[in-house]
Every structure is written in C-alpha cells, then in structure tokens.
C-alpha positions in Angstrom: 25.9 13.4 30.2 24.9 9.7 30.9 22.3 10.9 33.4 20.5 14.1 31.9 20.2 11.0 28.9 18.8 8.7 31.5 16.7 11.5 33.8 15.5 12.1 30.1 14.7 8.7 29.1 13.0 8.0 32.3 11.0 11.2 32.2 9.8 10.5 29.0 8.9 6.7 30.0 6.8 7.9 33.1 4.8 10.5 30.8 4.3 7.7 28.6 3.0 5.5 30.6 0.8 8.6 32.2 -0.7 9.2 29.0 -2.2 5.5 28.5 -5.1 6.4 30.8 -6.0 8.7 28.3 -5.3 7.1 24.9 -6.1 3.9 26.2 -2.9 2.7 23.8 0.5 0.8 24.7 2.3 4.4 24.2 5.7 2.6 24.3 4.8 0.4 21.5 3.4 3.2 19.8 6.1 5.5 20.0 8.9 3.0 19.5 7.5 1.0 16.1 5.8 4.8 15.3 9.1 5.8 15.2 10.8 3.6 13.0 7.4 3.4 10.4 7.6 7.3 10.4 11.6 7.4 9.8 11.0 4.6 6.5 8.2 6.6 5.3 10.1 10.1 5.6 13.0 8.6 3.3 10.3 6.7 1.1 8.5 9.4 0.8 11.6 11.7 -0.5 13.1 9.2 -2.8 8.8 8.9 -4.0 8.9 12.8 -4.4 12.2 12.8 -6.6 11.4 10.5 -8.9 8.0 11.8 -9.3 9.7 15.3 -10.1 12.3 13.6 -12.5 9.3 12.4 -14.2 7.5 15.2 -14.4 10.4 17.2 -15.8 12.2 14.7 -18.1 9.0 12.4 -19.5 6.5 14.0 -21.2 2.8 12.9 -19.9 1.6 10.8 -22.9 4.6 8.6 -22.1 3.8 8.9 -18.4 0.5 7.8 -18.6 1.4 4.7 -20.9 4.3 4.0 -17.5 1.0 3.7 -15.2 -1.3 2.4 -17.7 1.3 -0.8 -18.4 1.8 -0.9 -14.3 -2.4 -0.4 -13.5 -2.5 -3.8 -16.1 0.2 -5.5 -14.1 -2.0 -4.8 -10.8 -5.1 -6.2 -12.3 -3.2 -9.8 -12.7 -1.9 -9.2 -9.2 -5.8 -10.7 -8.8 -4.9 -13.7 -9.6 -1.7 -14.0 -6.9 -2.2 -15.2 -3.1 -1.3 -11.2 -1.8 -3.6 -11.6 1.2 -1.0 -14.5 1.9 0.9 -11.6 3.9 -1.6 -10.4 6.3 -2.1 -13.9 7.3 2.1 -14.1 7.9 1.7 -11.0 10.2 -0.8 -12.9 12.2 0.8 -16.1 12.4 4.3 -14.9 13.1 3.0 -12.8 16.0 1.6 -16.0 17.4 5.4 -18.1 17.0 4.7 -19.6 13.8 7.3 -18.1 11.9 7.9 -20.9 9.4 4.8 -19.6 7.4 7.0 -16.7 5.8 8.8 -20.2 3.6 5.6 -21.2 3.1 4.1 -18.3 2.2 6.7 -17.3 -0.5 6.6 -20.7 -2.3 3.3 -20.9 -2.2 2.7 -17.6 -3.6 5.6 -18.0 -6.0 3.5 -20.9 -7.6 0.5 -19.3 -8.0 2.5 -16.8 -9.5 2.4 -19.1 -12.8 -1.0 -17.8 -13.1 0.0 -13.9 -13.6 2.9 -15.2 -15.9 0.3 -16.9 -18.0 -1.8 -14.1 -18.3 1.0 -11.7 -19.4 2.1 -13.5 -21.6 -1.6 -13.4 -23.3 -1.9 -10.0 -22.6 1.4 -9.9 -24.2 0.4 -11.7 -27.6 -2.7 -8.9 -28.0 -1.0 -6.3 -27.7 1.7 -7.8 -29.9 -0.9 -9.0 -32.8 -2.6 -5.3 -32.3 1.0 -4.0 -33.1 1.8 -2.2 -30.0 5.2 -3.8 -29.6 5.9 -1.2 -26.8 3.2 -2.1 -24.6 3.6 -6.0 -25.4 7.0 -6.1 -24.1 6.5 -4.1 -21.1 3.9 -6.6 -19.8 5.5 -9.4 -20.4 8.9 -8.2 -18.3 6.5 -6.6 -15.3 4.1 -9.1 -15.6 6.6 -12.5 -15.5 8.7 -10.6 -12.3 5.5 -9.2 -10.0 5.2 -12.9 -8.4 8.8 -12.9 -7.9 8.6 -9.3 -6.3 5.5 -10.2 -4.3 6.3 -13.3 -2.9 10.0 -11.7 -1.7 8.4 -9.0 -0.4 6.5 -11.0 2.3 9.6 -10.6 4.0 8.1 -7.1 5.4 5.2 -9.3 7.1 7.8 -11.2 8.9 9.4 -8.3 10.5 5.8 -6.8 11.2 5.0 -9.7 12.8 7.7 -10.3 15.0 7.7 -6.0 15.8 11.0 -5.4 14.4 10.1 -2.2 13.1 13.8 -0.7 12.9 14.7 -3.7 10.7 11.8 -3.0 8.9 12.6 0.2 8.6 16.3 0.0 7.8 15.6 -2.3 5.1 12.3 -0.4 3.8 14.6 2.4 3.3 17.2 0.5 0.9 14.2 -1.1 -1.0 13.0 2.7 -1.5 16.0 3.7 -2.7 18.0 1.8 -5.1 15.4 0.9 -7.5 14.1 5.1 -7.6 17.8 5.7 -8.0 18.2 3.5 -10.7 14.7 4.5 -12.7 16.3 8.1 -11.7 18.8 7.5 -13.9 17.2 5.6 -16.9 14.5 8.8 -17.2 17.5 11.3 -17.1 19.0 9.3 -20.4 16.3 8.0 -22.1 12.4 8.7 -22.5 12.2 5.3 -23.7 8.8 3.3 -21.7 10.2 -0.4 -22.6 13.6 0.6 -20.9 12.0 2.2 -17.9 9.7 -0.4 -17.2 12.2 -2.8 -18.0 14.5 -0.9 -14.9 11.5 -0.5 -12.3 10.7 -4.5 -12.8 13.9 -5.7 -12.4 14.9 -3.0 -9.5 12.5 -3.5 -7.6 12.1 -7.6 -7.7 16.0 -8.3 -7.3 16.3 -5.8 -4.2 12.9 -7.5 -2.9 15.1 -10.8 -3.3 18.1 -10.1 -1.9 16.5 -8.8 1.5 13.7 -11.9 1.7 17.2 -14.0 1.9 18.9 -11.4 4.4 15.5 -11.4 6.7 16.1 -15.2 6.8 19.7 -15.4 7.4 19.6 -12.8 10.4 16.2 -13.5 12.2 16.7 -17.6 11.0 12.7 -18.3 11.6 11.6 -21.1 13.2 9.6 -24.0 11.6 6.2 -24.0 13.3 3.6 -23.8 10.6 -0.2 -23.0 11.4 -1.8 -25.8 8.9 -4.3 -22.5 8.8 -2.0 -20.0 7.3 -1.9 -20.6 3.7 -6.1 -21.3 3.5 -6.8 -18.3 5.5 -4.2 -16.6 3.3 -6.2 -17.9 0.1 -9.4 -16.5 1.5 -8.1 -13.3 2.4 -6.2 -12.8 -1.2 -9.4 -14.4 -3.1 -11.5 -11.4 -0.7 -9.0 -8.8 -1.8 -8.9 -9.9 -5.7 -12.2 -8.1 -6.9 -10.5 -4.8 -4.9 -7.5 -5.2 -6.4 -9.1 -4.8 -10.0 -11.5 -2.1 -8.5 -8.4 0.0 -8.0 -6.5 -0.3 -10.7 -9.7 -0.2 -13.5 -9.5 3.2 -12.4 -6.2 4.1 -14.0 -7.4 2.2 -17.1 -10.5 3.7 -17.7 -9.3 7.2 -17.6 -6.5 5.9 -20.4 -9.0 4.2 -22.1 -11.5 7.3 -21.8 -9.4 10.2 -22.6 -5.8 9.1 -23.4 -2.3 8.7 -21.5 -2.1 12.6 -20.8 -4.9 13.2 -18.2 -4.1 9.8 -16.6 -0.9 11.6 -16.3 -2.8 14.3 -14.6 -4.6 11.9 -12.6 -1.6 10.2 -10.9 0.1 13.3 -10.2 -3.2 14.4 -8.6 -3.4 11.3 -6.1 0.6 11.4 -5.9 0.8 13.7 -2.8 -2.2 12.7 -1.1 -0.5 9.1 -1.4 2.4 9.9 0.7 0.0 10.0 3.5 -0.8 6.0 3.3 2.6 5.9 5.5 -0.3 6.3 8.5 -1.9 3.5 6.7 0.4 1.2 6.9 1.5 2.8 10.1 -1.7 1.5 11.2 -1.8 -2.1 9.5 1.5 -2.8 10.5 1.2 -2.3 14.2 -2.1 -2.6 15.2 -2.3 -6.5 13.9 -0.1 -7.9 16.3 -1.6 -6.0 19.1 -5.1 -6.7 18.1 -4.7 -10.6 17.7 -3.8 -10.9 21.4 -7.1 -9.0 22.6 -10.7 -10.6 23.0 -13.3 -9.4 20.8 -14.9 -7.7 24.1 -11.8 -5.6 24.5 -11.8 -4.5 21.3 -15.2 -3.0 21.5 -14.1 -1.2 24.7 -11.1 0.1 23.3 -11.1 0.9 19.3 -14.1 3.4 19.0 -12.0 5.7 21.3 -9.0 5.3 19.1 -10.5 5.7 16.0 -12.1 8.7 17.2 -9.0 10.4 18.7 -7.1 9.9 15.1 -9.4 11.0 13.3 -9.4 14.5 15.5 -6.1 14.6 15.0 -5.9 14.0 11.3 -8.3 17.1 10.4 -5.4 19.6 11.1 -2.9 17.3 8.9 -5.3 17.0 6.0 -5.9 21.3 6.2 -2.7 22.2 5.9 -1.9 20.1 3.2 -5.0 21.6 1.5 -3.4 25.0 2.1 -0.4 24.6 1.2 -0.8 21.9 -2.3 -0.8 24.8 -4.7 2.4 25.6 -3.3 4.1 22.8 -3.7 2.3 21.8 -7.3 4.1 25.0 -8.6 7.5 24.7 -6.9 7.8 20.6 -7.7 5.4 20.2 -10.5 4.7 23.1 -12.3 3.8 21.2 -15.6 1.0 19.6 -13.3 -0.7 22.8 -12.6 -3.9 21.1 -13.4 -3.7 18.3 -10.8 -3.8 20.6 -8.2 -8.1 20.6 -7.0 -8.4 17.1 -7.5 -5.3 16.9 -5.3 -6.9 19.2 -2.8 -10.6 17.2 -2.8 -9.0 13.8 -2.8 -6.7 14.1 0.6 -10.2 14.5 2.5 -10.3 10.5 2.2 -7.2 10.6 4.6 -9.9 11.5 7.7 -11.0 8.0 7.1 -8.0 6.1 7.8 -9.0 5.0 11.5 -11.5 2.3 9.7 -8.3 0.3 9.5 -8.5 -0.3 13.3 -12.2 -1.8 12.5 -10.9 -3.8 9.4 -7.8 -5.2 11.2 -10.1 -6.2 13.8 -11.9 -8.5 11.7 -8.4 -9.6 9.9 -7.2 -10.4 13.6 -9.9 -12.7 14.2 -10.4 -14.4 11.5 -13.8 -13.0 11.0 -14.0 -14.6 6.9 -18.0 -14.2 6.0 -17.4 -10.5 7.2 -14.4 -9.8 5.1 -16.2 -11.3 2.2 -19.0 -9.0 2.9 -16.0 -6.3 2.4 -14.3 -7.7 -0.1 -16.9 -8.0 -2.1 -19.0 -5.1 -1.4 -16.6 -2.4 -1.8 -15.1 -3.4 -4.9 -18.7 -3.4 -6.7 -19.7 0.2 -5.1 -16.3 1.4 -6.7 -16.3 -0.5 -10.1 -20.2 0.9 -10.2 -19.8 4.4 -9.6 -16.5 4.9 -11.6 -18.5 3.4 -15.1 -21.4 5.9 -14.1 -19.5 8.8 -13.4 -15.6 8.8 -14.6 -17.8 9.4 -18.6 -19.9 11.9 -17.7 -17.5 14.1 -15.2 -14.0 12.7 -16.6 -11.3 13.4 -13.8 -14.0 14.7 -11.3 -15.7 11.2 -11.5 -12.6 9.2 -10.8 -12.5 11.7 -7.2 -15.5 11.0 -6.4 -15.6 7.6 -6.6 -12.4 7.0 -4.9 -14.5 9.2 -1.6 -17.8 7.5 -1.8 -15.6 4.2 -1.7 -13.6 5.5 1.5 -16.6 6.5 3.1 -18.6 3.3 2.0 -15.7 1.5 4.0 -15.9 3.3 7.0 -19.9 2.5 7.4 -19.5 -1.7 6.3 -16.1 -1.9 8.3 -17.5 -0.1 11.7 -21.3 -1.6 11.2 -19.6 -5.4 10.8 -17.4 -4.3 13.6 -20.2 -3.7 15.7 -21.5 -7.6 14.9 -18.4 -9.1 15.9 
C-alpha cells in the first residue's frame, strides 16, 4: 500500500513539475497552500451559508438590514485603524522579520483609540436622537474591532511564513465558533443589541486567543524591518478612502430606501461573496512569491497568469449564473428578489487576476502608485454610487460595484505596466 501511495505521490510530483512550462507557476506551491486555502474556505464558506439561512429564516429583513447597517458604520471607522499594517507583515515575515507581527498588533491596537473615540461619538448621536438600539450596538462593535483587527494579524504571520495548513486549521475554528454562537442567539432572540453584542465579542476573543497560540507555537523571532510599521501606515492611510467607499454603499441604500432592501442587497452580493476565497487565495500566496522576483520577471511572467485565470474563471462564474435561482429558492426563498442582482454582480469575479498586478506593486513597495489606487478608485466608486444608487435604487449599487472592478483592472495593469 506504501508504494502505490508513493508511485502516486511521485507521479503526481513529475506532472507537476511538467506542467510549470506551461503555467509558468511553482505548481507545488500552488497546489500545496491551494489546498489548504480552498479546504478553510469550503468550511468558511458553509458555516457563512448557515448563518446566512438562519438569518434569513429566523430575522425578519428590517432587522437584518439594521445588523449590516450598524456593522457597514463599524467599517467606515475601520478608516481610521493601521489595517494595511498586515500586508506589510506578510511582506516582512517572508523576508525573516517576523518580530513585526508584535509590532504590528500594538501598534495597531493604539491607533485603535481612534475608532473607540469615534464610537463612542457615534454612540452619543444616536443616543441623543433616541435610537438606543443603534447607540449601544456601536459602541460594543465599535470599542472591540481594534481588538479583533490587531489579533487578527496573526493570519499575515502564517501567510507570510507559508503555513497555509495552520492557517487553514485555525481559519476554520475562527469560522466556526463565533457563526455557531450568533446561530444560536438568532434561533432565541430577534433582538439586534444581543446579536451584535454576540458577533463582537465572538469574533474578537477567538481572534485573541489564536494571535497568542500563533505565538506560542511558531515563537517568532525579533528582527524588525524599521520599515514595516511606516510602510504599514502608508498602505492603511492608501486603503482608508476605499474602506469608506465600500461600506457608504450599505449606508446609502439604508439611508435611501430603509433596512429591508439593504436586506435584499446583502443577500444579493452574499453568494457572489463566497467566491473572494480566490481572492484571498490569490493575496495570500502570491505576496511571498512575488517579493522575491525582480520587477523584470514580473513583467515576463504575470500577464500570462492573469490571462490563464481569467479563462478559467468564465466557466465558474456561468454556472453559478445558471444555477443562482436554484439555490435562492432552496436556501433563501424569502430573498426571491435578490436573485438578478446576484446573477449581474458575480461577473466582477472575471476580474480577480488584477490582484496579481496589485500585489505586484504591494510587493515592491511601489507607494506613489498605490496612492494613485487608493485614491482613485475610491472617488470613481463614492461618485458613481451618489449619481446612480438615487435614480436606479438597487441596480445603481451593481453597477457601481462593476465599473469599480473594471476601473481596477485598467489603473492596476496600466501602473503595472510603468513599474
């Protein structure tokens, strides 16, 4: 049995290897840390879909849409944190300095004084407006998201050092408990204060208790790139505009036309969502890999990959157009409604292999260039969602979210291109 394992193994290795003259791509890597990724985001993915049909079923959708509108607030004074902070751990780690995960999370956590602060304002408006509700919710999500965030750079660690099964492992726990636990507070109550109450919580103490595992097994070393934590600054004050770009979106549809068709909204971008696993996929693995190759082999290399994926990608995205109304009525049938948007909205999955260009620029440190996206994109999505989320409601909320994947693809490859 040992050797049709190994004759397999080795068989398998050779064909691997084979296939690098086509793909161009370290198909061991791939397959190995593909592997893992795919296995987290299969069980992520199914502990996602249960809680989104627990939700669907037990909560009706004006409450729903108060859950993401309190949670879409939260993410707009996530602008004020140091989240880029973790790309720039990735990097650094893959080059030895793994002390910059302690430095990172301290760091981070102290900026987090900033989102604190501004909860607690956001907390006293709501409060003097008499939305008690609302108030309190912000105030528990808001005062735990730095403590989430900065345990949560944990995940960069591991991504920078390849330990994608550790990742994975973990991932899969942090998926988990916390959805089991909101599971259960939506099955008894419908009350928004205790569920937001449950998710912040949940999710920040098993974030915690896995930043202090990741550091007792793997025990990091103390080199420190002087670097890290400006470069981290840069890239979080380059992501800041984006990061209120994408969740005004949520709050001007709840603003707009009320907590029931942001309800609508969510469950619309819920399933196309599930796909980001080949986002991160692609973030989490390419970084290392591409800040260990010149700027010349990059050129060589990535327009063939990006072209390859997105080939391959077109049959994925079809079928899930095919088969969405399917699933809408067998999981979500009280979501009906979120079903075209759903359908028009997975066509921005085709444009995942940008990443490869972005992380290029991430990998090299390229700062006026990211500006140039981290400014430009956010503006080109806060600009066409005030033009056309009033006039087309729902529809204007999908196309903006496609003009600003496409409007990445062009800046990302044309800044490539000047590297």
């Amino acid at each position: 049995m040992k050797k049709i394992i190994e004759n397999y193994r080795n068989k398998t290795y050779k064909f691997l290897r084979w296939s690098e003259k086509w793909t161009k791509t370290d198909m061991i890597y791939l397959t190995k840390g593909g592997f893992w990724l795919t296995l987290g985001q299969i069980f992520s993915s199914i502990s996602g879909l249960l809680l989104a049909i627990a939700f669907a079923h037990f909560i009706p959708q004006e409450i729903y849409g108060n859950y993401k509108y309190i949670l879409s607030l939260v993410g707009i004074l996530s602008a004020l944190s140091l989240s880029g902070i973790g790309v720039s751990i990735t990097q650094n780690v893959a080059r030895g300095f793994e002390g910059s995960l302690e430095q990172g999370f301290w760091e981070n956590l102290r900026w987090g004084i900033l989102v604190i602060l501004a909860s607690l304002g956001g907390f006293i408006y709501y409060f003097l407006n008499e939305n008690y509700t609302i108030a309190y919710s912000l105030l528990i999500a808001g005062t735990t998201y730095p403590i989430l965030q900065s345990a949560s750079f944990y995940g960069s660690f591991l991504g920078g050092k390849r330990e994608f099964k550790a990742s994975t492992i973990i991932g899969i726990f942090r998926s988990i408990i916390p959805a089991f636990l909101i599971f259960l507070t939506i099955v008894f109550t419908q009350n928004l204060l205790a569920i937001i109450t449950v998710y912040s919580l949940s999710h920040a103490i098993t974030a915690l208790f896995f930043y202090f595992y990741t550091i007792k097994k793997f025990k990091p070393n103390n080199k420190i790139d002087e670097k890290n934590i400006n470069f981290g600054k840069h890239l979080s004050l380059m992501g800041s505009l984006g990061t209120v770009a994408d969740n005004l979106e949520s709050i001007l549809i709840f603003h707009f036309f009320g907590g029931a068709q942001l309800a609508v909204y969510t469950f619309a971008t819920a399933l196309p969502k599930q796909f980001n696993f080949l986002k991160k996929a692609i973030q989490t693995m390419a970084l290392p890999k591409l800040s260990q190759k010149s700027i010349p082999e990059l050129k060589k290399i990535l327009p063939t990959k990006v072209t390859m994926l997105f080939f391959a990608l077109i049959p994925i995205v079809g079928a899930f157009i095919l088969s969405a109304p399917y699933i809408y009525k067998i999981f979500f049938p009280q979501y009906l409604d979120s079903v075209i948007y759903s359908q028009v909205l997975s066509l921005y999955i085709l444009l995942f292999p940008s990443l490869f260009y972005t992380q290029a620029l991430v990998a090299h440190a390229k700062k006026s260039y990211l500006y140039v996206t981290g400014v430009t994109l956010p503006i080109i999505q806060i600009i066409s969602l005030l033009i056309l989320l009033p006039i087309y409601g729902i529809w204007g909320a999908v196309f903006s979210t496609l003009i600003l994947r496409l409007s990445n693809f062009i800046i990302s490859l044309f800044l490539f291109n000047r590297m």
